[in-house]
C-alpha positions as CSV (number, residue, x, y, z in Angstrom):
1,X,-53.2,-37.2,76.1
2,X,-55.0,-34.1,77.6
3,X,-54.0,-31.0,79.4
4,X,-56.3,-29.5,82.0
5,X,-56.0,-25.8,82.1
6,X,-56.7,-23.6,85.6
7,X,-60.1,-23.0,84.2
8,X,-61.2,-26.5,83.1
9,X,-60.5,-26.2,79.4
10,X,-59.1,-29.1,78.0
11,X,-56.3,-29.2,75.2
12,X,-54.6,-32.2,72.8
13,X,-50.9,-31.7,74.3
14,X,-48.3,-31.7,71.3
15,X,-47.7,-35.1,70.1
16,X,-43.9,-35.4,68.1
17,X,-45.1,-38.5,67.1
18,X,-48.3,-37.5,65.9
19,X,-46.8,-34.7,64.3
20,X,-43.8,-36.9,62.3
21,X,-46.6,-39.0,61.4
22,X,-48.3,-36.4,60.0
23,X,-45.6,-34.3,58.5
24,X,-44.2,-38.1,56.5
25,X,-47.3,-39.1,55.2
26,X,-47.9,-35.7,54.0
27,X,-44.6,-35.9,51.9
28,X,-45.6,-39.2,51.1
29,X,-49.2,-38.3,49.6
30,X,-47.2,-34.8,48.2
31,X,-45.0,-37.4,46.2
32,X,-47.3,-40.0,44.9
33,X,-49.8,-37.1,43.3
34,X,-47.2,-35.4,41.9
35,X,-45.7,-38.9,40.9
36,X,-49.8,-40.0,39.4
37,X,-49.3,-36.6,37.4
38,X,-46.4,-37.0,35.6
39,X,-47.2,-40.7,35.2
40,X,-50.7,-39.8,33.7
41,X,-48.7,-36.9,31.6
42,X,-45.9,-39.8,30.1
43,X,-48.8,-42.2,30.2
44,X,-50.6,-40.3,27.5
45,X,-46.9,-39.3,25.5
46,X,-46.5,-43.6,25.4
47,X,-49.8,-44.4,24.6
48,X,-49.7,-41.6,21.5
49,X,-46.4,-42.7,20.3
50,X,-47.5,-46.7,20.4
51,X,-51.2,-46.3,19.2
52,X,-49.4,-44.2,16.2
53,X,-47.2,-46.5,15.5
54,X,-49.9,-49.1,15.6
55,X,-51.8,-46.9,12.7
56,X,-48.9,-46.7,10.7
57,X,-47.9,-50.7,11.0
58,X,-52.5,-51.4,10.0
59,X,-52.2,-48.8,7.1
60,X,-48.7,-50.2,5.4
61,X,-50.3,-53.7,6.0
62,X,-53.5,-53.0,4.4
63,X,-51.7,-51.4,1.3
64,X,-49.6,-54.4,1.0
65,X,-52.7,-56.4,0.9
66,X,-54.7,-54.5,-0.9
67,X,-51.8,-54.2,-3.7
68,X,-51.8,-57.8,-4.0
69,X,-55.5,-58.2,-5.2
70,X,-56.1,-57.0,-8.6
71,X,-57.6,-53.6,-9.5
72,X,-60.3,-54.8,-10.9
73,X,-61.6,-57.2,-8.1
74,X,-63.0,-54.3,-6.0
75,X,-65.0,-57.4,-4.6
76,X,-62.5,-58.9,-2.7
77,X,-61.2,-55.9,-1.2
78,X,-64.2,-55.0,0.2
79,X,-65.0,-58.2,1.8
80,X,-61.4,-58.4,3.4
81,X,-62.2,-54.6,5.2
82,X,-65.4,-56.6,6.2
83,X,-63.7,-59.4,7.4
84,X,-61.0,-57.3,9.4
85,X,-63.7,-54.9,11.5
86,X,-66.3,-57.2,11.6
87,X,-64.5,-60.0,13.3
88,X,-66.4,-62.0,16.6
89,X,-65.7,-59.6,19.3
90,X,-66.7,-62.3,21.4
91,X,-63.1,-63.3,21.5
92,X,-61.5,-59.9,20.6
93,X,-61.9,-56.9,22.1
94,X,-64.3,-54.2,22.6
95,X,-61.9,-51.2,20.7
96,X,-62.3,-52.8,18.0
97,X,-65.2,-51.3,16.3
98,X,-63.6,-47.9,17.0
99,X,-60.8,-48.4,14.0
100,X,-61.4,-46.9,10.7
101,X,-60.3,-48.2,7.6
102,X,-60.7,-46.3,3.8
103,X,-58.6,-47.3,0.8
104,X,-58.4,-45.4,-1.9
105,X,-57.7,-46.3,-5.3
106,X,-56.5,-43.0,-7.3
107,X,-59.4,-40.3,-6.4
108,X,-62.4,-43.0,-6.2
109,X,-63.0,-44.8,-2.7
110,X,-62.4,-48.3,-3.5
111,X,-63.3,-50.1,0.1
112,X,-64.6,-48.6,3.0
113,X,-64.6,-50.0,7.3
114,X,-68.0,-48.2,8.1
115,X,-70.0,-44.9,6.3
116,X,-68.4,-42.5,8.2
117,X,-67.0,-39.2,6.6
118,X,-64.3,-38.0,7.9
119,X,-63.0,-34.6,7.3
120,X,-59.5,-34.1,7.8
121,X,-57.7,-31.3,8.3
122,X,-54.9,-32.3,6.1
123,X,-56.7,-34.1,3.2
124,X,-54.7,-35.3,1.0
125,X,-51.1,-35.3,2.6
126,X,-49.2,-38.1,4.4
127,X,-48.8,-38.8,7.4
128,X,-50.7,-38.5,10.9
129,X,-53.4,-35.4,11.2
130,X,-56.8,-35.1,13.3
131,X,-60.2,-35.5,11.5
132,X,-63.6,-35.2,12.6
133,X,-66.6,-37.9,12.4
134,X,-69.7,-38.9,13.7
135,X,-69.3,-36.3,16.7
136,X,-65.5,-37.5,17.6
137,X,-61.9,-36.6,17.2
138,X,-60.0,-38.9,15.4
139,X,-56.6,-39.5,14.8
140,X,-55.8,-40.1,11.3
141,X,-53.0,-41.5,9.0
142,X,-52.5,-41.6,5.8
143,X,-50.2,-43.5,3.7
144,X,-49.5,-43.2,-0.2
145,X,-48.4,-45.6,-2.5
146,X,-45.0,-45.1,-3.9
147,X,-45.5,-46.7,-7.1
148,X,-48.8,-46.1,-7.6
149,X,-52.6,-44.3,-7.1
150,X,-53.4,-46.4,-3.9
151,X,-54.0,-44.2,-0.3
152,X,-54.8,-46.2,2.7
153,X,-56.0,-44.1,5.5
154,X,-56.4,-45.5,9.0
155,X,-58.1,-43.5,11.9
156,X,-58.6,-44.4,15.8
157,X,-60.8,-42.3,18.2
158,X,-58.8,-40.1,20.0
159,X,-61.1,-41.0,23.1
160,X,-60.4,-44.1,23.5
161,X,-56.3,-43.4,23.9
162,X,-57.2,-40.8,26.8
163,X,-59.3,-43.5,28.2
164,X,-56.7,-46.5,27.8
165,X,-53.6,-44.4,29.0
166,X,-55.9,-43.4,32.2
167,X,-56.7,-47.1,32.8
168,X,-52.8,-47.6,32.7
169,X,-52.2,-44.5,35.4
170,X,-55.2,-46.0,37.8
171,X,-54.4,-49.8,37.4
172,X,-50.6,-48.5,38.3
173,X,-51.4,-46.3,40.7
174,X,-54.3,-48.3,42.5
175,X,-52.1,-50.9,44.3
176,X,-50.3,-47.6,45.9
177,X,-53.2,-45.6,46.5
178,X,-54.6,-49.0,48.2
179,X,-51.1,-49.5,50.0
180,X,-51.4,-45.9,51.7
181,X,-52.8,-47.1,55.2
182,X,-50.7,-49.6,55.2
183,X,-47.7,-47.4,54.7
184,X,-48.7,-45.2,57.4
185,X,-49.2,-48.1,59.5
186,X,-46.1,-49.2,58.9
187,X,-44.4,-45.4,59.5
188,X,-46.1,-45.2,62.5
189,X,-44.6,-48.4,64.1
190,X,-41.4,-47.5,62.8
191,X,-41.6,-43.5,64.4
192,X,-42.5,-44.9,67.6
193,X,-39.4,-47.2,67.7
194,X,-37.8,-44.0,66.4
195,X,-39.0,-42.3,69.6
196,X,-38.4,-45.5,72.1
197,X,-35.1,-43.5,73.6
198,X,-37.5,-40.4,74.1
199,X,-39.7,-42.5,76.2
200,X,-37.6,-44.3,78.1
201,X,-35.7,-40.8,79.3
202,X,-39.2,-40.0,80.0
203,X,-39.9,-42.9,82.4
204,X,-35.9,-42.1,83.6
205,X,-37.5,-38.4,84.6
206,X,-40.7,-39.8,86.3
207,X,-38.9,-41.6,88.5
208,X,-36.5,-39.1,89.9
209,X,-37.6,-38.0,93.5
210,X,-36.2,-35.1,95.4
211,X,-33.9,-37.8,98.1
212,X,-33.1,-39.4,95.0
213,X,-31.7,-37.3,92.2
214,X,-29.2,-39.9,90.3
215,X,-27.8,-39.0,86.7
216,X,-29.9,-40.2,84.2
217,X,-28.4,-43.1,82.1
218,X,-30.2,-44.3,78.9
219,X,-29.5,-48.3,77.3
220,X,-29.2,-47.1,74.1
221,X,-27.9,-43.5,73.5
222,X,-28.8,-41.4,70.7
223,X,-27.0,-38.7,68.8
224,X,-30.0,-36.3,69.3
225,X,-31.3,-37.0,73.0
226,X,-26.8,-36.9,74.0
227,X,-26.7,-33.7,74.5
228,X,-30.0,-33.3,76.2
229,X,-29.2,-36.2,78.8
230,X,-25.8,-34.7,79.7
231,X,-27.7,-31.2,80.2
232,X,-30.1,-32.6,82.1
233,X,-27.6,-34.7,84.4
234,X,-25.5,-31.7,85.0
235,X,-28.8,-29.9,86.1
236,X,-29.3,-32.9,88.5
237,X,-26.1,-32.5,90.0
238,X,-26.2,-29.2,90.8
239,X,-30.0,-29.7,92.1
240,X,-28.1,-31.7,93.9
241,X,-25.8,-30.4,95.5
242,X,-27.6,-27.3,96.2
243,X,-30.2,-29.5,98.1
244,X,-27.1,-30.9,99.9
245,X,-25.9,-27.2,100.8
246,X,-29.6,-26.3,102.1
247,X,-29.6,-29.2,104.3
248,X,-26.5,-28.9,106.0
249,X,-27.0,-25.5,106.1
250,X,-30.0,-26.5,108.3
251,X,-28.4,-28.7,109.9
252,X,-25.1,-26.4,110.8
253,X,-28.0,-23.4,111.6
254,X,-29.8,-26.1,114.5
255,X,-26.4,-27.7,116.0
256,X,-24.8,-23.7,115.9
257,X,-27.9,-22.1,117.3
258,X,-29.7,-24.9,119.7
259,X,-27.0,-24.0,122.6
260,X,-27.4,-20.3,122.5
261,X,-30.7,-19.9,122.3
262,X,-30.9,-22.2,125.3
263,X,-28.5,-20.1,127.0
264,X,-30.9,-16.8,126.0
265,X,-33.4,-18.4,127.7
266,X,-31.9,-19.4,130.4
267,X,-30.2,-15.8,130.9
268,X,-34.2,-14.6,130.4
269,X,-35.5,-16.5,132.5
270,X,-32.5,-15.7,135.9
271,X,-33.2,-11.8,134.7
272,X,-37.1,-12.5,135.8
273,X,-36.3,-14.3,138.7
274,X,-33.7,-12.1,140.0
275,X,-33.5,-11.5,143.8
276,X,-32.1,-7.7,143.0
277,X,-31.1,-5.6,140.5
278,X,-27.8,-6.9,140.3
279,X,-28.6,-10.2,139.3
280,X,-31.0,-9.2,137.0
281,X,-28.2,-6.6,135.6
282,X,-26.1,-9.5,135.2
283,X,-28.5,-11.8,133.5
284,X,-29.6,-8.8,131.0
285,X,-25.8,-8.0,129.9
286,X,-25.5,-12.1,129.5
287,X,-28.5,-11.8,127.2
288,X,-27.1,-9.2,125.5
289,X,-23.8,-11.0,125.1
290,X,-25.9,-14.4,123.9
291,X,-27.9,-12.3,121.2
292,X,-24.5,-10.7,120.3
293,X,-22.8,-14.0,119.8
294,X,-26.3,-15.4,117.9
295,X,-26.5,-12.5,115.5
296,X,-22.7,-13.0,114.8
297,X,-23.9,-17.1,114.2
298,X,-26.2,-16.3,111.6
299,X,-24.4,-13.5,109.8
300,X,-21.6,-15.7,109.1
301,X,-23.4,-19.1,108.3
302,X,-25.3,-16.7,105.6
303,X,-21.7,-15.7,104.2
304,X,-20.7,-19.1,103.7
305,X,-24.1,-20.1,102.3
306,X,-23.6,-17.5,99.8
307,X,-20.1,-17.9,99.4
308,X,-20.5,-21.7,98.7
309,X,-23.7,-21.0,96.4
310,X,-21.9,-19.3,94.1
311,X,-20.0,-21.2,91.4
312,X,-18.0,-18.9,90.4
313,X,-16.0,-15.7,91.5
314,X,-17.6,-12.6,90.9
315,X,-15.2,-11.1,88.3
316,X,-15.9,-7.1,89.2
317,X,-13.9,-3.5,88.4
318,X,-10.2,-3.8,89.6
319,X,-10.3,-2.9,93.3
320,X,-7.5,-1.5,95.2
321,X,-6.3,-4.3,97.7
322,X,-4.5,-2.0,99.8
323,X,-7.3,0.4,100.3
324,X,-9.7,-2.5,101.2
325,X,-6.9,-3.4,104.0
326,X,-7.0,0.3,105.1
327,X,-10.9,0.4,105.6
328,X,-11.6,-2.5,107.3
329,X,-8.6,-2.0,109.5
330,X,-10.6,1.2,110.3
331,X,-13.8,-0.4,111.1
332,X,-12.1,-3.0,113.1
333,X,-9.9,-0.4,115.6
334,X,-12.6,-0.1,118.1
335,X,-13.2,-3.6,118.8
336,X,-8.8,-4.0,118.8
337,X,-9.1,-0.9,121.3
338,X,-11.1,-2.3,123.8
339,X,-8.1,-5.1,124.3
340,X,-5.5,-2.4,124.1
341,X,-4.5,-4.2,120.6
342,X,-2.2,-1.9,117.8
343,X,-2.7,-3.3,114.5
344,X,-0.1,-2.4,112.2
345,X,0.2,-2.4,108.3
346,X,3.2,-2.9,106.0
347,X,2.6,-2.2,102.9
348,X,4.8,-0.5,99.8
349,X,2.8,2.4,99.4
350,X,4.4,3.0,95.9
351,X,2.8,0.1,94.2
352,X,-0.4,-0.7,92.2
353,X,-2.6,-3.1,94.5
354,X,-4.5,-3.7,91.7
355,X,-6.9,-7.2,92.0
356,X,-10.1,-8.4,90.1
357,X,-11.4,-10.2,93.3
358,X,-14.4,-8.8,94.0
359,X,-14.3,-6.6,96.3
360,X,-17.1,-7.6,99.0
361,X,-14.8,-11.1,99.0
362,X,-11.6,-9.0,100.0
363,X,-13.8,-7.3,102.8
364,X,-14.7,-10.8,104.3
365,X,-11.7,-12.1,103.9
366,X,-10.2,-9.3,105.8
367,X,-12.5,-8.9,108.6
368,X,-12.6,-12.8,109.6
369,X,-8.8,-12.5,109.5
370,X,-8.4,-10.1,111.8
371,X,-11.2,-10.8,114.0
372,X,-10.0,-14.0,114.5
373,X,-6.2,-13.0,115.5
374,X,-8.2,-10.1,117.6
375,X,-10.4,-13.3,119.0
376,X,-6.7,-14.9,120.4
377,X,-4.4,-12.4,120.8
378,X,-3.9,-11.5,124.2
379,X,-4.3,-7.8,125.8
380,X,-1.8,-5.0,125.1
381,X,-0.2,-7.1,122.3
382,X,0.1,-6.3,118.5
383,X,-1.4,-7.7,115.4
384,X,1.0,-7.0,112.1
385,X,-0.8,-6.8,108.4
386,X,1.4,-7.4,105.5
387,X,0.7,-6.6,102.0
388,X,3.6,-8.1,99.3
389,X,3.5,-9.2,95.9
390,X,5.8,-11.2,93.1
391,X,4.5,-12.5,89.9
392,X,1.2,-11.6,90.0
393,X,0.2,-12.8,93.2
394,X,0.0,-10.7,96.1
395,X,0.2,-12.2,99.7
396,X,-1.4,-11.1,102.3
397,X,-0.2,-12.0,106.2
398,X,-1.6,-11.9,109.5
399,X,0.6,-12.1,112.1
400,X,-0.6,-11.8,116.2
401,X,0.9,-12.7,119.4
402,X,-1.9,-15.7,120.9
403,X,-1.0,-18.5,122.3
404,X,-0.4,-20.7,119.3
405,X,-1.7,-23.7,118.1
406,X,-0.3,-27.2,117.6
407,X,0.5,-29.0,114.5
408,X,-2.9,-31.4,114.7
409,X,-4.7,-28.0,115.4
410,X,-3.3,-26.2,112.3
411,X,-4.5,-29.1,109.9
412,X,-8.0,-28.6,111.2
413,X,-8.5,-24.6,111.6
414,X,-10.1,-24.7,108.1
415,X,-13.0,-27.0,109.5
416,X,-16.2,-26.0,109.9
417,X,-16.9,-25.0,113.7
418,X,-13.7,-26.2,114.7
419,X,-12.5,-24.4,117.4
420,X,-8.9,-24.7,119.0
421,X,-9.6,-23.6,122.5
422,X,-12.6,-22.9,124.8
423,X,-12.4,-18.8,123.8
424,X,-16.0,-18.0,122.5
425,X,-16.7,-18.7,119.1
426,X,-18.4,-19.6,115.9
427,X,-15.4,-21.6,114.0
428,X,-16.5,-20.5,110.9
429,X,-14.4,-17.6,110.0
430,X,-11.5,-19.8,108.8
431,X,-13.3,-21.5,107.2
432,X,-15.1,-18.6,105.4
433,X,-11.3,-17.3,104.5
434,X,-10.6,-20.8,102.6
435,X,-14.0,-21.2,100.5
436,X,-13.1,-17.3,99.4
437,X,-9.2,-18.6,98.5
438,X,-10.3,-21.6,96.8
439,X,-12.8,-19.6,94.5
440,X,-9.9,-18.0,93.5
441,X,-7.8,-20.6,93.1
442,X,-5.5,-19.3,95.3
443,X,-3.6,-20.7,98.4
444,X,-4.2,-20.1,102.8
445,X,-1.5,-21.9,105.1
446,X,-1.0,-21.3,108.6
447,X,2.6,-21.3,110.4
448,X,3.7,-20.1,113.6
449,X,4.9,-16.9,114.5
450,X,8.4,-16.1,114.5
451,X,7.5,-15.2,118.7
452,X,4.6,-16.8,120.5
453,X,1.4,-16.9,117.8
454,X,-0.1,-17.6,114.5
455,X,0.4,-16.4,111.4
456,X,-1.7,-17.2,108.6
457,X,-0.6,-16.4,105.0
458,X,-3.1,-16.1,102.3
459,X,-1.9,-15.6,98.2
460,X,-4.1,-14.8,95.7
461,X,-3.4,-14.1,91.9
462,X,-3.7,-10.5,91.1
463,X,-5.7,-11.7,87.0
């Protein structure tokens, strides 16, 4: 398999079979030289030990014979040495002629296997030594008689037992050597069943599409590719469900913001056709109302984008709960102003307020709170903030004097775009209040005012 760069150069991708392959049968020839060497290295210890012993067993049998002729019949001796090297190799073997054979009868050389002179390095003593002849090593032993003048001394070339204990290595080696592409053969079939899982979560991957991201389920799982198919399926699910939060945040964007725009352009297009200026006044402050209203649209739909994007609650620096309430009471006094509105705070001002919420999540929770108690409470009438806390929760409560909702209302105020009555609005700030609370695994719940109104409770835990 290729890989095309940018630039045309092509480059062998990285093959895990190709490289197993590689890597095994690189052991494998790794073993079976190391294996040949210290074959060929025992090879030569065993053929040493046997061919010596083989001297020995010729020199004590030709000293037995030899013992059994008489001294005198020098004849016969030297016609059985004859006989033994000079037998029909037709039907023996061709090492053979490369035995030597001396007897020796007190210090004259009774019998003799060829005219070669050898000249040990250990003349006269017993036992195995190396000698020279005729332009080779030999290997020499030599056996005394105990009760007696006889020596025998056999010899071998020392040749010819490299060359037999390297036949031994080859001919024992060979049927390996010859079995090595059939082994890789064989490795290679059995690393590509190895890899079958590999493939088959590969053809799994190749068929995912972005409408159809599935968890990925193999027929056989493995140990290795476990952990990998789990990671991957989590990343699939929340692929997933991010795609899922893009596309109904497109499709709450076009249901939320079709309406209004239509309205802006219907506002737009009475200010141009206007009969006088007071029309077209009228039409221009409904514009300005419409863009108002479409600014606050897409200002909260981002919020609970973000809010539902991210997985977890953004642990910051302890922030001061009841200086968060302070501040955004501040900012939100104008708008309560314009309706006549008193927004009060209870609060023990002696306590630690202390929260790990972060604090840009307090500040929304806040301000949707209080806009929407300032969205339905009536003129002159007043909206009462609580701030309490008991075993490490603290409970916040907004309390305002609107008209109430019903029971079947109350279970649905956390819905998306729900909206209770006809009063202008989004319906999302509600619901922006629960995704915050449910980050934190806290609780919202929504009761009726002790006099006419809502109040909505919200408890959070302080760690």
């Amino acid at each position: 398999m290729w890989l095309t760069k940018k630039w045309g150069e092509k480059v062998a991708l990285n093959s895990i079979k190709r490289r197993t392959l590689f890597i095994v049968m690189s052991v494998f020839t790794l073993v079976s030289l190391l294996v040949m060497v210290i074959g060929l290295v025992f090879a030569n210890h065993e053929v040493e030990e046997l061919f010596d012993a083989r001297l020995a067993q010729q020199a004590r049998l030709l000293l037995v014979l030899s013992d059994n002729i008489s001294h005198e019949d020098h004849h016969t001796t030297r016609t059985l040495l004859k006989d033994i090297t000079n037998t029909d190799q037709s039907v023996g073997h061709k090492y053979e002629s490369k035995i030597f054979y001396q007897l020796w009868n007190a210090d004259q050389l009774s019998a003799s296997s060829s005219p070669l002179t050898l000249t040990p390095q250990k003349s006269d003593e017993a036992g195995y030594s190396v000698a020279n002849a005729d332009g080779y090593e030999w290997r020499v032993f030599t056996l005394h008689q105990i009760h007696g003048d006889k020596k025998v001394v056999v010899a071998e070339r020392a040749d010819i037992r490299g060359e037999i204990a390297q036949q031994i290595v080859i001919q024992t080696l060979m049927p390996e050597l010859l079995g090595w592409p059939i082994v890789a053969i064989f490795v290679s079939l059995a690393v590509g069943l190895g890899l079958a899982p590999l493939r088959q979560l590969a053809s799994k991957i190749t068929q995912l599409t972005p409408e159809k991201l599935e968890p990925i389920y193999l027929p056989i799982t493995t140990k290795e590719l476990t952990p990998v198919q789990n990671a991957l399926n989590h990343l699939l699910t929340e692929v997933d469900v991010l795609m899922e939060r893009e596309k109904r945040f497109i499709a709450d964007a076009t249901h939320e913001l079709r309406t209004p725009l239509s309205i802006l352009k219907i506002h737009a297009q009475n200010a141009l056709t206007a009969d006088n200026d007071l029309e077209q006044r009228h039409s221009l402050e409904q514009l300005v109302k419409g863009v108002d209203r479409s600014t606050r649209i897409v200002s909260q739909l981002l919020v609970l984008a973000r809010l539902e994007h991210q997985k977890h609650p953004i642990k910051a620096h302890s922030a001061d709960f009841l200086v968060l309430t302070r501040a955004i009471i501040a900012d939100i006094l104008p708008l309560a102003w314009k309706k006549n509105i008193e927004i009060t705070l209870d609060a023990d001002e002696e306590s630690a307020w202390n929260s790990l919420m972060d604090s840009s999540h307090i500040e929304i929770l806040l301000q949707n709170l209080l806009s929407n108690s300032l969205k339905f409470s009536p003129d002159h009438s007043v909206i009462q903030v609580r701030l309490s806390q008991h075993a490490n929760i603290i409970q916040l409560s907004v309390v305002d004097n609107g008209h109430g909702v019903t029971e079947e209302q109350r279970q649905r105020l956390s819905e998306r775009f729900y909206r209770s009555s006809k009063i202008e609005g989004v319906g999302l700030g509600l619901s922006i209040v629960k995704n915050i609370v449910d980050k934190y695994h806290g609780t919202l719940e929504y009761r009726d005012s002790p006099q006419q109104g809502l109040t909505v409770n919200v408890m959070l835990p302080t760690l």
